[in-house]
N, C-alpha and C positions, 0 to 999 in steps of 0.2 A: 949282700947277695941281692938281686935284680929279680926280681920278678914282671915275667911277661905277662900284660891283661889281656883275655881275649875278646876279640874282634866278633860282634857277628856277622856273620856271610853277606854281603851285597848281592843281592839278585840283580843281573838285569831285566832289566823295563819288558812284560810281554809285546811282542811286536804288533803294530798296528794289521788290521784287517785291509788285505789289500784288495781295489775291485777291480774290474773290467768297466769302462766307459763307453758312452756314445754320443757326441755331440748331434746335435739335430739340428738340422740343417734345414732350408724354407720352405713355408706353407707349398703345399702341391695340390692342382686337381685333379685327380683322379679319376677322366672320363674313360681311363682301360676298364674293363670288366673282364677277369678272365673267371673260366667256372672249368668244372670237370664233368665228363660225359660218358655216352658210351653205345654202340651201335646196334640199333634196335631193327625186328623186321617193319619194311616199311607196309603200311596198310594191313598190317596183320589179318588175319579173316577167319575165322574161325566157320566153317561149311557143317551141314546139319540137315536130315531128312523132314522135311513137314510129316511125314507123315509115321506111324512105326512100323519094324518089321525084322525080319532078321538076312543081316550083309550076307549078300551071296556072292559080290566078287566086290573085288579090291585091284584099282588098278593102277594104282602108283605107291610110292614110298618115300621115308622122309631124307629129305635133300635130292627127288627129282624134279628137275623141272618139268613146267605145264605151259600149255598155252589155253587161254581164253574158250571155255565152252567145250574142252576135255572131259571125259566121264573121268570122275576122281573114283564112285564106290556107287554099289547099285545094291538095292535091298531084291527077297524074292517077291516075284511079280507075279503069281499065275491067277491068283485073284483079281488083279487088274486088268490083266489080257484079257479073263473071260470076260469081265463088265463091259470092258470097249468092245468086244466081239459083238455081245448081248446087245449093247446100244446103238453099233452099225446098223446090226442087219433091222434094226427098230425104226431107225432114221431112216435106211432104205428103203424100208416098208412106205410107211409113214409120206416119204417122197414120191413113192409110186401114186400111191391111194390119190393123194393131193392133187399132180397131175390128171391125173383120171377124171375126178370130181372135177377139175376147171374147164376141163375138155364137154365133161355132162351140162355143167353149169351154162354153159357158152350156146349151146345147142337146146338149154330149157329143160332138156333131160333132169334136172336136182337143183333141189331148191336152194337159196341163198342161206339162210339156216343150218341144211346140210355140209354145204362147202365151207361155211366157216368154221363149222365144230370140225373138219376134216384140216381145216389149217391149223387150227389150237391146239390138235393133237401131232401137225407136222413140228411147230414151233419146240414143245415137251420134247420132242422124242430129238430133236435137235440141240436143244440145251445138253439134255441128259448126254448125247453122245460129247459133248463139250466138256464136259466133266467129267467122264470118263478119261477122255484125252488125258485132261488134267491129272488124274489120279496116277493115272499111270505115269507121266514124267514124275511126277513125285518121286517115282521109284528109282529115280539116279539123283546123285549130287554130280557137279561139273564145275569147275575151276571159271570164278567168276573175272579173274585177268589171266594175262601173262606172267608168271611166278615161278614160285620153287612152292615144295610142301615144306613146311616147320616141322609137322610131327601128325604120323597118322594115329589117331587116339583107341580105334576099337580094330578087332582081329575077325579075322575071316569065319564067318557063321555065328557072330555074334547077335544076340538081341539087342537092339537099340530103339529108343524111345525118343517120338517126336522131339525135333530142336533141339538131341545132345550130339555135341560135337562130334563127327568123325572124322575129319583130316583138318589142318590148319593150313593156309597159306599165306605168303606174304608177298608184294614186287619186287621183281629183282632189276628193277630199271631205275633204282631211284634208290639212294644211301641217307637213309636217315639217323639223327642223332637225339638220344632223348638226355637232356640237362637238367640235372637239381640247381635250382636257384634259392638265395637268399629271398628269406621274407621282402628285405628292401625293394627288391626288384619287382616284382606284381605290383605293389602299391605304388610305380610311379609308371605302370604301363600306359594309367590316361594320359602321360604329359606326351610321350612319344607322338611324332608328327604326324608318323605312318610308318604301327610298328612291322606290318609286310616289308616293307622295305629295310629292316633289318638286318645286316649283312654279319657275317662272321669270320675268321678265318679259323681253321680248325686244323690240330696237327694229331694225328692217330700216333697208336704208339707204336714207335717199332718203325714209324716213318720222317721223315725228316720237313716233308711236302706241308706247306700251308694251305688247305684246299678252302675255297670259298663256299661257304655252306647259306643258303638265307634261311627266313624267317616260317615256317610251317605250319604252327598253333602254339598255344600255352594252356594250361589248364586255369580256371579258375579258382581252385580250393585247392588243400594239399595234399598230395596221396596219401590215402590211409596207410599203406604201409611204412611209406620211408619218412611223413608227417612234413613233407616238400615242396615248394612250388616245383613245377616243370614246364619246361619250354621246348617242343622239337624243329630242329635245323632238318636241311632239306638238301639233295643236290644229284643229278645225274648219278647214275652208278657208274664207276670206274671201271676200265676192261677187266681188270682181277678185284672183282669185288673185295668189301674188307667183313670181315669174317665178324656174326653177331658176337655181341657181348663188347668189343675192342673197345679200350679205353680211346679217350680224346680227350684234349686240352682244346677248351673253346676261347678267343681271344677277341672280344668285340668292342667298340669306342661306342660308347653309351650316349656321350653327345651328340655324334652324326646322327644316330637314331633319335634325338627330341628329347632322350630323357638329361634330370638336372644331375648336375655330378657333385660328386661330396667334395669339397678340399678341409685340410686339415695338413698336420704333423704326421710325418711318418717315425715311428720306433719299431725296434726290434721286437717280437714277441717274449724274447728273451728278458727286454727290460720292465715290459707288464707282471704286474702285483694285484692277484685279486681282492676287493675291498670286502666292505661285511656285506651289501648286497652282493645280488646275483652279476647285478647289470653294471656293478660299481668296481671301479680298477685306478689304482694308483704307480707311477712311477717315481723312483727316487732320485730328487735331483740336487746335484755335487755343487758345490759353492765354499771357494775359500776352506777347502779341508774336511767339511761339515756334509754331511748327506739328512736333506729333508724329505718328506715325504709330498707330492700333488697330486691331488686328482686330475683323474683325467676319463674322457668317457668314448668308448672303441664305435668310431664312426662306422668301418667296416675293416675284414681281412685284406690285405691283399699281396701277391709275389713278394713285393719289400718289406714287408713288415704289417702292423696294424696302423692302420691310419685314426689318428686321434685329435682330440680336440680338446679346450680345458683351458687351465692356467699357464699351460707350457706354452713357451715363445722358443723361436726359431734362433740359436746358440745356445743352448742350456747343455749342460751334460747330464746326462743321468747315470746311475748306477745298470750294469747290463750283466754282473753275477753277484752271487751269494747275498740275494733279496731279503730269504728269510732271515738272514743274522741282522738286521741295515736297524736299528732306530732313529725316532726322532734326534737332531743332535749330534748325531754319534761321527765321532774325527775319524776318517779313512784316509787311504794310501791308496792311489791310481796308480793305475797302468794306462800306457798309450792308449788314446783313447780313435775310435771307428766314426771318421766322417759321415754325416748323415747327407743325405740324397738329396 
């Protein structure tokens, strides 16, 4: 009788980890700069009584327009009418008297003495009526361009306190753009030739149009709130204005404008690996079966990818998925692999 011995099981082999590749293709410069933006009011203005009182009319609303030297909002005024009243008929007095006395004076009638203490008190009662004037314009605000309102801030028969805002306004002649900028950018605004001369082209969303915007101001430190440089673009306003807040894509050549421009490797963001620092990033690159790990350090973002610098040379492949499983070492299986730029 035969006895059969048994066999144990053969496993196949677990399949190798397959990746995604990307060959990198030659050092590039970089002098595009594109940023994202968004359409702010131009000359913003925020309008405010010198003096306090309480709004006794209101003569516009927010989204009308104004022209230049409009009464926007008037406080009540009956204290100030009477003062300029008071100070008129004081000045007039005062003016009379004066005449009088130089007419006396002239003819020996009053002495030098007398007509000058009569001019000291013409002068006084002169000033005073000047301030009164004064006081009294205080008691309107008026639209110091041609604009629209932003937003009227207090309501009719309100109290309001010297220097707090009651209507905003902005120009509506002129389309301005405010841009968050990379730290990089500030720090090489001295190299630029003449950074007025900054040109843009800028596409709104929702438009297809490249509009040339130039150069308007930049801040020097970064906004407390968004912790940003900012730079704003500038350009005629368009017969259909474009409505605040609108996103923009701003697209500028860094070189024309004097500043130096980065070159470097372009990769996918796909194929960056962040290292054990913050600022420290590594890509895995494919050789002969084998996936090793290089540093590499992010010069800047940009539309193609992150532009990078390091060990890496222009034909390498890297790894462009399943980063976290990759060790030192470790034998992988490609897929066709994404021409680099």
């Amino acid at each position: 009788m035969l006895l059969a011995g048994c066999e144990p099981e053969r496993l196949a082999p677990p399949p190798g980890l397959v990746i995604a590749t990307y060959l990198v293709g030659s050092a590039v410069d970089k002098r595009e700069g594109i940023f994202h933006g968004r359409v702010v009011p131009a000359d913003f203005t925020r309008v405010a009584f010198r003096i306090p009182g309480k709004i006794d009319h209101l003569a516009v609303q927010a989204g009308q327009g104004v022209i230049a030297g409009q009464t926007l909002a008037q406080i009540e005024d009956s204290i100030q009418r009477q003062a300029l009243a008071d100070a008129k008929a004081q000045y007039e007095l005062s003016r009379r008297q004066l005449a009088r006395a130089e007419n006396l004076h002239r003819r020996g009638s009053l002495s030098t003495a007398q007509r000058d203490q009569l001019q000291a008190g013409f002068r006084l009662a002169r000033a005073n009526f000047s301030l009164a004037e004064a006081a009294l314009s205080y008691t309107v605000v008026k639209a110091p361009f041609d604009g629209t309102v932003a937003e009227v801030n207090k309501e009719l028969y309100e109290a309001v306190a010297a220097g707090e805002t009651v209507v905003s306004v902005y120009r509506n002649d002129r389309t301005d753009v405010l841009v968050d900028i990379p730290d990089i950018l500030p720090a090489k605004i001295h190299q630029a030739r003449d950074i007025a001369a900054l040109q843009t082209a800028v596409v709104f969303s929702g438009s297809a149009t490249a509009y040339r915007m130039g150069f308007l101001k930049a801040s020097t430190a970064r906004n407390p709130k968004t912790q940003a440089f900012q730079l704003w673009l500038t350009m005629p306003a368009p017969p259909v204005p474009f409505p605040l807040g609108l996103p923009a894509t701003v697209t500028t050549d860094l070189q024309d404008a004097g500043f130096s421009t980065d070159s470097g490797l372009v990769v996918p963001l796909t194929a960056l690996e962040a290292g054990a620092r913050e600022d420290a990033f590594r890509v895995w690159r494919y050789e002969d079966g084998i996936v090793n790990p290089v540093a590499v350090q992010v010069v800047r973002i940009t539309r193609d990818g992150a532009l990078v610098s390091g060990e890496l040379q222009a034909g390498d492949i890297v790894a462009n998925s399943s980063l976290s499983r990759l060790s030192a070492g470790q034998a992988v299986d490609i897929q066709p692999d994404k021409q680099g730029q």
